[in-house]
Every structure is written in structure tokens, then in C-alpha cells.
N, C-alpha and C positions, 0 to 999 in steps of 0.2 A: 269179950263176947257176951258175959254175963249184962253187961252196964248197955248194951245194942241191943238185947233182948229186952232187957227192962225199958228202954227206950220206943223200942215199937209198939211193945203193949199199952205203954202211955199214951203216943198215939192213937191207935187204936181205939182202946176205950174212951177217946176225949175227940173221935173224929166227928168232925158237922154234919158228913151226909150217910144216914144209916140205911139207905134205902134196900130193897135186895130182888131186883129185877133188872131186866136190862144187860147192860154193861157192866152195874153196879157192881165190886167187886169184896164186899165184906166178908160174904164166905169163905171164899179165898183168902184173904188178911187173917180173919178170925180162926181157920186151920193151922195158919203158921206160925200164930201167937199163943197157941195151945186153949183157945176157948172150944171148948167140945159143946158146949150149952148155944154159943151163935153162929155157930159152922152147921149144929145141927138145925138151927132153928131157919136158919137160910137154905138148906134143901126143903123141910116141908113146907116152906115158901114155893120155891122157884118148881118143884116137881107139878104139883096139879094146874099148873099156869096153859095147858096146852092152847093150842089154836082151834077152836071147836068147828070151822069154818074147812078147814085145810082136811084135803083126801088124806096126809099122814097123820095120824096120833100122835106120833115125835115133833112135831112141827111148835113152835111155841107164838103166843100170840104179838104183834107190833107192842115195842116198850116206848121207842123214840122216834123211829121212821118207818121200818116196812114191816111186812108178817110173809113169808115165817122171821122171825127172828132167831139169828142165829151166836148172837151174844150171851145171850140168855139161857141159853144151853151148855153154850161154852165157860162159862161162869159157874154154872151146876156141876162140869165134868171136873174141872179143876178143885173145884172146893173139896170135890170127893178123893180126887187123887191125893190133894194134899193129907187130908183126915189117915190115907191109907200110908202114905209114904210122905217122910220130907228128904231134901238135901242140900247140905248148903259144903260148898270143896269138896271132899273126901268122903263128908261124911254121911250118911244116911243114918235116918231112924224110922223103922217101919210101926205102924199102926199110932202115931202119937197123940191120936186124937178122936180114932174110932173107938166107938161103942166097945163094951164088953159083952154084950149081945147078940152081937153080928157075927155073922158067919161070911169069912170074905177070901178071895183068893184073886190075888193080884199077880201081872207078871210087866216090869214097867222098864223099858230102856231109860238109863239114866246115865250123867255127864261122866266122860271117861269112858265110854265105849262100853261101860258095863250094863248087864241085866240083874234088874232085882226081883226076886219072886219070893213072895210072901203069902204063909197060908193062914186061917184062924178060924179058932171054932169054941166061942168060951171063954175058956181061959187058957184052953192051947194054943200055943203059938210056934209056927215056921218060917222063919225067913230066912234066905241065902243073900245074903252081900258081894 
């Protein structure tokens, strides 16, 4: 596990396309490599990106084909989930990547039919497994 982790991070850090809009998916990558500095830096990317044009506010602007765009959100929702939660088998680890600043409370269906809810405020921390 250790020598796969090390593996991805390699990756990672030596990928060609860094872009972070769209589909683009580094935030994502960079939450589950444990980079808290590019996972964060790809949400205050992708957050002010809205569709200035579009009746919703939530709507986000054409990356590659249409507007709204709805990749580009979905890349936003994910990167944040992962910051809050990962899982890979069994195992879960909550908050691996968010801030110690944030105040956050998660409740997330994960594999194996189970629910994980996680609280934080600081440097309190509650999660249920």
C-alpha cells in the first residue's frame, strides 16, 4: 500500500495536464494524494467560475462544450468530499485533508451499505465509522 501511495503521488506531481476547470480532475487526484495546498487551490479556482449569464448562480460557465456546465461542479463536489472523507475497502479516514479551520459536518453513504458522519470544529473532532 505504502509503495501505491508513493506511486500515485509520483504521478501526480509529474502529471502534464494541470489545468483545473472543466472535467479537469486534479482536485480530486490531489485530495486523495493527501496535497491539502492543491485540492485547496483547485476549489478557489473552480468556486468563483459561475455562469454570469445563466438565471441560476450555481450554474457554471461552457469549459469545453455547453453552459451550464455541469462537470465543473461535479469536480468541485468531489474534490471537497474527498478533503472530508476518503475510502479505499474497509477502510475510511475522515477529514484527511481539510483545513484545521473549517468547521464542517458531513453525513456520506459509503461502500458496504454503511453511513459515515463526521463532525469538526478546530481541532474537535467526531466521526462515526
Amino acid at each position: 500500500d505504502a509503495r501505491m501511495y508513493a506511486l500515485a503521488k509520483f504521478f501526480f506531481e509529474n502529471r502534464k495536464f494541470t489545468q483545473d476547470f472543466g472535467w479537469q480532475q486534479n482536485g480530486i487526484f490531489a485530495a486523495m494524494v493527501g496535497d491539502r495546498e492543491a485540492a485547496m487551490a483547485d476549489l478557489r479556482s473552480r468556486l468563483p467560475a459561475r455562469y454570469r449569464d445563466s438565471w441560476f448562480p450555481a450554474f457554471w460557465r461552457a469549459n469545453f462544450d455547453w453552459a451550464p456546465d455541469q462537470d465543473h461542479g461535479s469536480c468541485l463536489m468531489l474534490t471537497l468530499q474527498n478533503m472530508m472523507l476518503l475510502c479505499r475497502d474497509d477502510e475510511t479516514v475522515s477529514f484527511p485533508v481539510c483545513p484545521s479551520h473549517w468547521t464542517v459536518h458531513f453525513k456520506f453513504h459509503v461502500p458496504g451499505g454503511r453511513v459515515v458522519e463526521g463532525r469538526r470544529q478546530g481541532q474537535q473532532e467526531d466521526s462515526s465509522h
